[in-house]
mmCIF file of the N, C-alpha and C atoms, coordinates in Angstrom:
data_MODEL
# 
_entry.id   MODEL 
# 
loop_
_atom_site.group_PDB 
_atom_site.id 
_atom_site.type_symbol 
_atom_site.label_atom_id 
_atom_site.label_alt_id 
_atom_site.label_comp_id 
_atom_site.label_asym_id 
_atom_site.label_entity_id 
_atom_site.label_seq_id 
_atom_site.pdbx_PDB_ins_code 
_atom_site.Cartn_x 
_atom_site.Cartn_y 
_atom_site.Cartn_z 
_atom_site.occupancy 
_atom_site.B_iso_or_equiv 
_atom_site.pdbx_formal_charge 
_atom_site.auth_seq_id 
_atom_site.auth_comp_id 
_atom_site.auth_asym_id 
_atom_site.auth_atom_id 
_atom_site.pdbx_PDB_model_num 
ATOM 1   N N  . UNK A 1 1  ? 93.773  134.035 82.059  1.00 0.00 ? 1  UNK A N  1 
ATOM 2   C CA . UNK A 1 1  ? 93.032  134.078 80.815  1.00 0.00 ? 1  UNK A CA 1 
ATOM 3   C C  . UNK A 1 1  ? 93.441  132.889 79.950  1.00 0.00 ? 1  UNK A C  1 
ATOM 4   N N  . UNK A 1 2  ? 92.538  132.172 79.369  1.00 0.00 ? 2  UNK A N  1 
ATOM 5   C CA . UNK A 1 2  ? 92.685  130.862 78.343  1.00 0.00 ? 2  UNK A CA 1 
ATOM 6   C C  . UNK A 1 2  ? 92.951  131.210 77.138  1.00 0.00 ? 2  UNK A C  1 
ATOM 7   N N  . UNK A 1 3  ? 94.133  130.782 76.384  1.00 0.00 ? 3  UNK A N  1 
ATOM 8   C CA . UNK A 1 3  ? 94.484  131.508 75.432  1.00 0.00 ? 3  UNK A CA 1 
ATOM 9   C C  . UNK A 1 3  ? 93.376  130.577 74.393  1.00 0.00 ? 3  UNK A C  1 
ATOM 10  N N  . UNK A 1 4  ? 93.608  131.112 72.962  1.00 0.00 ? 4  UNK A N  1 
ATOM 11  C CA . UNK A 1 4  ? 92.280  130.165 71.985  1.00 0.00 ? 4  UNK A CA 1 
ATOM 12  C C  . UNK A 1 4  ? 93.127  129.265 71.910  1.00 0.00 ? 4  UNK A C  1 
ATOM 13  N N  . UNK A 1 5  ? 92.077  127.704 71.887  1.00 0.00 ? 5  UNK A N  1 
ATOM 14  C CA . UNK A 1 5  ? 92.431  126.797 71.247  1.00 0.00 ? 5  UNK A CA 1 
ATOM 15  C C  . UNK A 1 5  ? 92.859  125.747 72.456  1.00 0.00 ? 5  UNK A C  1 
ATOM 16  N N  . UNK A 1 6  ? 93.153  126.264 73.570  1.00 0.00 ? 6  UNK A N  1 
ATOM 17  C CA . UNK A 1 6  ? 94.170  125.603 74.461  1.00 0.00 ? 6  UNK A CA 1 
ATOM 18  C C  . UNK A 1 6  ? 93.064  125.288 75.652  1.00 0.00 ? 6  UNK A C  1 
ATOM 19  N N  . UNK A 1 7  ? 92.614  124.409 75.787  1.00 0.00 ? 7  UNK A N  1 
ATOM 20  C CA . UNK A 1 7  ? 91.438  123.502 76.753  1.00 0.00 ? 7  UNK A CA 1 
ATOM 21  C C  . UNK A 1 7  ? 92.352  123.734 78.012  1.00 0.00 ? 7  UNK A C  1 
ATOM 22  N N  . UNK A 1 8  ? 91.300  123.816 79.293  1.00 0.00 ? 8  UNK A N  1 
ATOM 23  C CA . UNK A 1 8  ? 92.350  123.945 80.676  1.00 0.00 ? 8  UNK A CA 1 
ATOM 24  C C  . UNK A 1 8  ? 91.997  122.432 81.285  1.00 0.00 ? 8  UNK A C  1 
ATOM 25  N N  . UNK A 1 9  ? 93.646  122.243 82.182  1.00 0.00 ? 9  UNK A N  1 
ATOM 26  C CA . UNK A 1 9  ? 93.527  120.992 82.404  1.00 0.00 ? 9  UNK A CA 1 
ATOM 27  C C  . UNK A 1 9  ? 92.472  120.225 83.293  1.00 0.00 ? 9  UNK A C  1 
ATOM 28  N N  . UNK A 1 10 ? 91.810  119.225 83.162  1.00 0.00 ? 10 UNK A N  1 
ATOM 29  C CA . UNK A 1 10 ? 91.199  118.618 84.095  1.00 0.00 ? 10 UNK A CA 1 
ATOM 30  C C  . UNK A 1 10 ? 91.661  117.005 84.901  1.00 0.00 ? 10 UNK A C  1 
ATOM 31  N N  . UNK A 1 11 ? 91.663  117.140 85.743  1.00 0.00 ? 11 UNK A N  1 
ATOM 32  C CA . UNK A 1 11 ? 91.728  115.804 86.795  1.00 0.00 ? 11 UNK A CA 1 
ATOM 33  C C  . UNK A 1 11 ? 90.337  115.295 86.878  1.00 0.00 ? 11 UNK A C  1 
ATOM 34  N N  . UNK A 1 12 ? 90.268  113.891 86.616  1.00 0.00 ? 12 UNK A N  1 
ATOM 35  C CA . UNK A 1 12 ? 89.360  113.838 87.226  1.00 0.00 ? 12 UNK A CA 1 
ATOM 36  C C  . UNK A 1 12 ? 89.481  112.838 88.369  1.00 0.00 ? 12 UNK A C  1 
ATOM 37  N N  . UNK A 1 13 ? 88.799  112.264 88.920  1.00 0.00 ? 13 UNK A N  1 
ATOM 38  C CA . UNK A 1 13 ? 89.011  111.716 90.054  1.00 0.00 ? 13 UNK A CA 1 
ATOM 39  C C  . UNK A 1 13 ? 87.655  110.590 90.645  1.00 0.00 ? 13 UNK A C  1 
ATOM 40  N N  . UNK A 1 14 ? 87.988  109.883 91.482  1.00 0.00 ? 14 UNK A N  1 
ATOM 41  C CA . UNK A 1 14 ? 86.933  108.999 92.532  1.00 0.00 ? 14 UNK A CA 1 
ATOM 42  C C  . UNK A 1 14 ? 86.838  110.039 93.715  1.00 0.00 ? 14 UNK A C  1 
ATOM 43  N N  . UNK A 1 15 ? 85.133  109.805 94.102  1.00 0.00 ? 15 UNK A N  1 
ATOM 44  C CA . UNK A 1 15 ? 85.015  110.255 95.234  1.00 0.00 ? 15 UNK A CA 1 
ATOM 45  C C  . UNK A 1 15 ? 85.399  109.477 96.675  1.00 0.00 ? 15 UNK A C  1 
ATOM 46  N N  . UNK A 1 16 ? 85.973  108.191 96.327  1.00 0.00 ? 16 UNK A N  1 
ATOM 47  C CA . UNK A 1 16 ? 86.540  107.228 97.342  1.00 0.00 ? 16 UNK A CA 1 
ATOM 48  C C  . UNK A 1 16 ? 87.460  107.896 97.654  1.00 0.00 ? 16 UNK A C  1 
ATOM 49  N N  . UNK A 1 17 ? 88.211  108.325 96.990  1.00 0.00 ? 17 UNK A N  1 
ATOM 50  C CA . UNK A 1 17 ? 90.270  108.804 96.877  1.00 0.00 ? 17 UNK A CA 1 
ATOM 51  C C  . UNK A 1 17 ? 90.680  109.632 98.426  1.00 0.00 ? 17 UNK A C  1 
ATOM 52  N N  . UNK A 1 18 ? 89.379  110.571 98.617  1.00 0.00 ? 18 UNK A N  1 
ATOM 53  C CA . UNK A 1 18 ? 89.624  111.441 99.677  1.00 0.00 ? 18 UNK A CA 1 
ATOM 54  C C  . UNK A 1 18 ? 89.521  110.969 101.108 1.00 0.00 ? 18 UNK A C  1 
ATOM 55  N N  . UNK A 1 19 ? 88.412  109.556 100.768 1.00 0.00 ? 19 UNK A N  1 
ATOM 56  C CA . UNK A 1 19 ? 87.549  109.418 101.744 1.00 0.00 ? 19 UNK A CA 1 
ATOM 57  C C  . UNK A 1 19 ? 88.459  108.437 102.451 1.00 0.00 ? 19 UNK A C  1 
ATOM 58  N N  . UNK A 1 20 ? 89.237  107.323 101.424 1.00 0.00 ? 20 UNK A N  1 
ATOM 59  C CA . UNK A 1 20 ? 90.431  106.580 102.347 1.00 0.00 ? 20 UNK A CA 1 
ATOM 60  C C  . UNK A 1 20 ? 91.621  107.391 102.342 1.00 0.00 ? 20 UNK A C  1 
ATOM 61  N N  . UNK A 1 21 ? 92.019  107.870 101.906 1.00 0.00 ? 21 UNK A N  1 
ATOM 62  C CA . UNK A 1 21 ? 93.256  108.477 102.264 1.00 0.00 ? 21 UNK A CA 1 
ATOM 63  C C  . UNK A 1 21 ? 93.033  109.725 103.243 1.00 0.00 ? 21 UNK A C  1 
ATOM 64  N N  . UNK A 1 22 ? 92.079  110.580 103.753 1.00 0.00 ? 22 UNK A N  1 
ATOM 65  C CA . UNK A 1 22 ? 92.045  112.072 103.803 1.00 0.00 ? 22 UNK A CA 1 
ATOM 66  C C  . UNK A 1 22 ? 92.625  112.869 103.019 1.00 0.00 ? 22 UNK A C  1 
ATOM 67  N N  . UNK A 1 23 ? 93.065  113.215 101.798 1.00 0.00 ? 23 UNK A N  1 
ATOM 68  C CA . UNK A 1 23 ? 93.688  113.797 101.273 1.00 0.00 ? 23 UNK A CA 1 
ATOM 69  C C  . UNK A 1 23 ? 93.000  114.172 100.337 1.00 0.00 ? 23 UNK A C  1 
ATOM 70  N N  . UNK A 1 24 ? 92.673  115.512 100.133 1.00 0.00 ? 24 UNK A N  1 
ATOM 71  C CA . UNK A 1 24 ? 91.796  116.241 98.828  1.00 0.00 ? 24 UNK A CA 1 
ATOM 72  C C  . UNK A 1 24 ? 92.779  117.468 98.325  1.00 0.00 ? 24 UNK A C  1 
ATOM 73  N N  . UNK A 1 25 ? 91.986  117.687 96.802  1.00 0.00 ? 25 UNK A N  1 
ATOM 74  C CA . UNK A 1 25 ? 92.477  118.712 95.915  1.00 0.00 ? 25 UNK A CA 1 
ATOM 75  C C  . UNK A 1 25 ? 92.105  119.298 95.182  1.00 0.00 ? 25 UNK A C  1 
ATOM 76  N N  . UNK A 1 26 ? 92.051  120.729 95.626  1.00 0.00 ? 26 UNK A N  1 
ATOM 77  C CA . UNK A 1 26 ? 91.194  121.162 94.959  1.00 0.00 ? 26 UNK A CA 1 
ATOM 78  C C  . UNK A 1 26 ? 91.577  122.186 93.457  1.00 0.00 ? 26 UNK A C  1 
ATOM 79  N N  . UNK A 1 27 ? 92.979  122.107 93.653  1.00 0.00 ? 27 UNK A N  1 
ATOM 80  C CA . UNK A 1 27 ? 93.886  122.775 92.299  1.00 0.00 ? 27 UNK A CA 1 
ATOM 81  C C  . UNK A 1 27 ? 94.923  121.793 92.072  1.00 0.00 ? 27 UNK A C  1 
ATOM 82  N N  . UNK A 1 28 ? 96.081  122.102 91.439  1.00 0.00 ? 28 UNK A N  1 
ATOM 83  C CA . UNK A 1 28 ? 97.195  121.683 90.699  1.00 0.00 ? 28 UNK A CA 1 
ATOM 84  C C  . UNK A 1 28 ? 98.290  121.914 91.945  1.00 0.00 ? 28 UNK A C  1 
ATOM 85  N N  . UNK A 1 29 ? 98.638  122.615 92.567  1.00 0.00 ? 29 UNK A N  1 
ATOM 86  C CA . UNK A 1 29 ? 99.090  122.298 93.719  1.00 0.00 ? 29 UNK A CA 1 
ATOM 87  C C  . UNK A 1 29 ? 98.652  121.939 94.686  1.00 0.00 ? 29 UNK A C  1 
ATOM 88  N N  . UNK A 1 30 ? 97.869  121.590 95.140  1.00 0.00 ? 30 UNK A N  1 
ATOM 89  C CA . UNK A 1 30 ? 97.177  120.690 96.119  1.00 0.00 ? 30 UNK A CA 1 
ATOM 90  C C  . UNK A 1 30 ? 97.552  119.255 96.096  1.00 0.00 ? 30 UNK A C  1 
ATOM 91  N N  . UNK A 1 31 ? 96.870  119.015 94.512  1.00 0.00 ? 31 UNK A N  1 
ATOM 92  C CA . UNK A 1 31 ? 97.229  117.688 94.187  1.00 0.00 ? 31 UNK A CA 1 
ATOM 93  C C  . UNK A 1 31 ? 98.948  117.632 94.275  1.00 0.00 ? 31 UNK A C  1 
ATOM 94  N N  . UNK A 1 32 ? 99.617  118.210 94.064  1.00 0.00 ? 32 UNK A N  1 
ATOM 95  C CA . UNK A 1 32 ? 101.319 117.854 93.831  1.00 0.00 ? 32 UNK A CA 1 
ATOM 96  C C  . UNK A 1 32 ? 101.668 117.891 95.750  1.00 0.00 ? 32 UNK A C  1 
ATOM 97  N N  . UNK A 1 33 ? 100.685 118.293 96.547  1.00 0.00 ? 33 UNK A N  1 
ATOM 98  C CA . UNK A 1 33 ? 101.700 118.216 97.629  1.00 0.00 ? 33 UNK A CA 1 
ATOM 99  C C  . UNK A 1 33 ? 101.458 117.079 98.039  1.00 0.00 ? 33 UNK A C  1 
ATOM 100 N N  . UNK A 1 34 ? 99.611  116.639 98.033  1.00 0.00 ? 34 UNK A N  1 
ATOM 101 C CA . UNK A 1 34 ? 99.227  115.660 98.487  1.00 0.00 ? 34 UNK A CA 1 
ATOM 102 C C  . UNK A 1 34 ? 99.664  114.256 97.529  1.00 0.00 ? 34 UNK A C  1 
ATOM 103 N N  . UNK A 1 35 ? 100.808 114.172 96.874  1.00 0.00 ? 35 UNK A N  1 
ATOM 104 C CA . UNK A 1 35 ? 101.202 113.391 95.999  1.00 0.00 ? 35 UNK A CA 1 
ATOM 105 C C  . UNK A 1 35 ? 102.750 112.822 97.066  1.00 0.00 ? 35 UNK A C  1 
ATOM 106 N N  . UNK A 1 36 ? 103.257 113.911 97.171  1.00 0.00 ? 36 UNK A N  1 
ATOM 107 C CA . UNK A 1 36 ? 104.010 113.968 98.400  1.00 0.00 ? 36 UNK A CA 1 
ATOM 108 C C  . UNK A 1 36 ? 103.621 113.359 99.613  1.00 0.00 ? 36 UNK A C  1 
ATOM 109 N N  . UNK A 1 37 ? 102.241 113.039 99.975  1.00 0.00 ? 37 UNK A N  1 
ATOM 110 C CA . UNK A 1 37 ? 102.199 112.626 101.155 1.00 0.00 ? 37 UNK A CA 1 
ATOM 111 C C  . UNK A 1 37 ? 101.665 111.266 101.167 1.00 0.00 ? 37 UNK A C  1 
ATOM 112 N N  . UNK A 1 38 ? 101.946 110.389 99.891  1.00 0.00 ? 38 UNK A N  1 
ATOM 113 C CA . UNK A 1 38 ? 101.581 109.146 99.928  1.00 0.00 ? 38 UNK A CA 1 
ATOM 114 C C  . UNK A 1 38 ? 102.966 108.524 99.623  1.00 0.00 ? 38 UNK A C  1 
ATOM 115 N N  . UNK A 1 39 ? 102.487 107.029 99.395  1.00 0.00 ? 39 UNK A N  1 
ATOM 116 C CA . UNK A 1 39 ? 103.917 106.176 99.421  1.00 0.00 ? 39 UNK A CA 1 
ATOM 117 C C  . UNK A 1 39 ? 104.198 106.090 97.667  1.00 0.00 ? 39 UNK A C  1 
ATOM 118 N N  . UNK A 1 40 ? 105.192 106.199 97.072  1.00 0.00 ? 40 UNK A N  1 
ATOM 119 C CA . UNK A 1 40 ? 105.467 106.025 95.328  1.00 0.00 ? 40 UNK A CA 1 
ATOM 120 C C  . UNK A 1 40 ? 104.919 104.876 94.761  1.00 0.00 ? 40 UNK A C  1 
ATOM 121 N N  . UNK A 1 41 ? 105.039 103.654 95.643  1.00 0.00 ? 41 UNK A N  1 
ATOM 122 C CA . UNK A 1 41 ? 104.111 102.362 95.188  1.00 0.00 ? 41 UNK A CA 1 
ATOM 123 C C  . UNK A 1 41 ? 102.783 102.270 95.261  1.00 0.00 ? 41 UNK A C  1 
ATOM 124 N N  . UNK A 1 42 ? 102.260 103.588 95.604  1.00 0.00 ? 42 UNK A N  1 
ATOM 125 C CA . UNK A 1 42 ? 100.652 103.025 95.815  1.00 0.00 ? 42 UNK A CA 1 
ATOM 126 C C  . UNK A 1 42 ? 100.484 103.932 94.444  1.00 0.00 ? 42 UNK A C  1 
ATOM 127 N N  . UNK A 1 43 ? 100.762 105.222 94.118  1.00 0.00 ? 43 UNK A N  1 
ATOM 128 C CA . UNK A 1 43 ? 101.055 105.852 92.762  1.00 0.00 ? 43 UNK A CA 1 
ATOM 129 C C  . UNK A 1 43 ? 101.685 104.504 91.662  1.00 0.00 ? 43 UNK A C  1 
ATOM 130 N N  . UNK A 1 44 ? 102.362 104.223 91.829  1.00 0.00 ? 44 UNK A N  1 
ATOM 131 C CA . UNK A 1 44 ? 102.755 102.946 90.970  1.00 0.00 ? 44 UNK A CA 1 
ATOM 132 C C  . UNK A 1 44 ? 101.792 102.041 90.833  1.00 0.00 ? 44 UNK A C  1 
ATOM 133 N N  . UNK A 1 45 ? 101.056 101.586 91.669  1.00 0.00 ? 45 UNK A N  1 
ATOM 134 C CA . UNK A 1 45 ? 100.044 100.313 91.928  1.00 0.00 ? 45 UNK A CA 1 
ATOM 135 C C  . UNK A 1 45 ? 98.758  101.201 90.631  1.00 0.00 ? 45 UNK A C  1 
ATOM 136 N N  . UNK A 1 46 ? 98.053  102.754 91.586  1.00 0.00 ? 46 UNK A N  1 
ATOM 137 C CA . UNK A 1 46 ? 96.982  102.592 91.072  1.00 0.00 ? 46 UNK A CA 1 
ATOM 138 C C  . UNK A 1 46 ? 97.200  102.942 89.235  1.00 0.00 ? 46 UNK A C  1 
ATOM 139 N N  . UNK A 1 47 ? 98.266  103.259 89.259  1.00 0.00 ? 47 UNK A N  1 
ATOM 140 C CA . UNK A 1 47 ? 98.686  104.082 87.852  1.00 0.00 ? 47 UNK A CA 1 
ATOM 141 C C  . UNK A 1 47 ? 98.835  102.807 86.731  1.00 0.00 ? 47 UNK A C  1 
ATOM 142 N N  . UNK A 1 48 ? 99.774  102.202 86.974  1.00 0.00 ? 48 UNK A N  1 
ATOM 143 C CA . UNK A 1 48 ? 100.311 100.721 85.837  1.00 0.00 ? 48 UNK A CA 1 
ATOM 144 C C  . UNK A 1 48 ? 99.163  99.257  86.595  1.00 0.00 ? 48 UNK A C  1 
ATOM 145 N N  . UNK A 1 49 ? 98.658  99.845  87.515  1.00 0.00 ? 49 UNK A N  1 
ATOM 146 C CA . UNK A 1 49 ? 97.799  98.152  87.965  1.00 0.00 ? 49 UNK A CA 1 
ATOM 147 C C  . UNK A 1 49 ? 96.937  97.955  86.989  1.00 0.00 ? 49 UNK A C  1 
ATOM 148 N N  . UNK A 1 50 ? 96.083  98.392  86.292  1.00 0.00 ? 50 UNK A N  1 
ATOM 149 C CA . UNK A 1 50 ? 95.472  98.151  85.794  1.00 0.00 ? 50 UNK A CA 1 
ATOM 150 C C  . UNK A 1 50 ? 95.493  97.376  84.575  1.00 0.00 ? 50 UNK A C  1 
ATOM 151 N N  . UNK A 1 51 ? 96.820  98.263  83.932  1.00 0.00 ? 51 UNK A N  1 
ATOM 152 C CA . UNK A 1 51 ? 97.466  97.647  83.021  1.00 0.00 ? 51 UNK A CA 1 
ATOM 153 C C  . UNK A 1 51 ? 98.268  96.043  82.583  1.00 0.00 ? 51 UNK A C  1 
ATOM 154 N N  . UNK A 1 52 ? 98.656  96.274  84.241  1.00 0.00 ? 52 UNK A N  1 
ATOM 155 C CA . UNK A 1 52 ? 99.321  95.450  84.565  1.00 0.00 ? 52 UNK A CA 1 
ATOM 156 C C  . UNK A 1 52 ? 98.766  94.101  85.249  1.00 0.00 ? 52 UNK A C  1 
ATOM 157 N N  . UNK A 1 53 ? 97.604  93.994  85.348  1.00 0.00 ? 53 UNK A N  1 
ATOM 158 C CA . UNK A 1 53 ? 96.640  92.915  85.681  1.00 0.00 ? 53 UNK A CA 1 
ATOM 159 C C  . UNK A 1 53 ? 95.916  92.413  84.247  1.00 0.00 ? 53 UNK A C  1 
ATOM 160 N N  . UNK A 1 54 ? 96.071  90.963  84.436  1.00 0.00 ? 54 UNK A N  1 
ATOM 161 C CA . UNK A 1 54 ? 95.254  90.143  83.344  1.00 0.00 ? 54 UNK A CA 1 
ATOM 162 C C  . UNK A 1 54 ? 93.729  90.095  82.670  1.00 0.00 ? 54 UNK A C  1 
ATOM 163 N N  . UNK A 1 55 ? 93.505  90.683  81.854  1.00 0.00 ? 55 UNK A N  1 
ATOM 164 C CA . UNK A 1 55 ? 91.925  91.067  81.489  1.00 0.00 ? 55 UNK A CA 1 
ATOM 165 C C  . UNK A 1 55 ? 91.336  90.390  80.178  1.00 0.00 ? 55 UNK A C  1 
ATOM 166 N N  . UNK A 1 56 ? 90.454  90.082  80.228  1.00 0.00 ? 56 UNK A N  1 
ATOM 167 C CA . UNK A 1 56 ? 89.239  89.769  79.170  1.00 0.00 ? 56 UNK A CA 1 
ATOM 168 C C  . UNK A 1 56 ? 89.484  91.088  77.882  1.00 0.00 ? 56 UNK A C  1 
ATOM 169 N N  . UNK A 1 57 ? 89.706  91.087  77.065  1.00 0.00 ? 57 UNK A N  1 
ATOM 170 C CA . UNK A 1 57 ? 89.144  92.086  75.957  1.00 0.00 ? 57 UNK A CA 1 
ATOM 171 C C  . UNK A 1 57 ? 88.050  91.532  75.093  1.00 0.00 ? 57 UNK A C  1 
ATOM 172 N N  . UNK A 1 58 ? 86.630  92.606  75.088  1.00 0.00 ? 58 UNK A N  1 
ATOM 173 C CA . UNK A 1 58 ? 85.457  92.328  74.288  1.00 0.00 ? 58 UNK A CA 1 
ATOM 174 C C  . UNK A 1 58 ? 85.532  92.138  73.318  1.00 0.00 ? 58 UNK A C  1 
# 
């Protein structure tokens, strides 16, 4: 039950994500095992890359 006030969490996601890796999720543990079954630098890469690459601001 959702208590008031308190939004439930959402992921959202690419439909690529599953399709190169095989790895899908369809709850909150799913995602934490299949987090486990990748390498920490590719979590590092897609997480801070973005950031961390040189960009144009409009």
């Amino acid at each position: 039950m959702e208590k008031k006030g308190i939004k439930p969490f959402k992921f959202m996601e690419c439909a690529v994500i599953p399709i190169a890796t095989g790895i899908k999720a369809q709850n909150l543990r799913e995602l934490q095992t299949g987090l486990t079954q990748i390498p920490d630098s590719s979590i590092y890469f897609h997480f801070w890359g973005r950031m961390l690459r040189p960009h144009i601001s409009e």
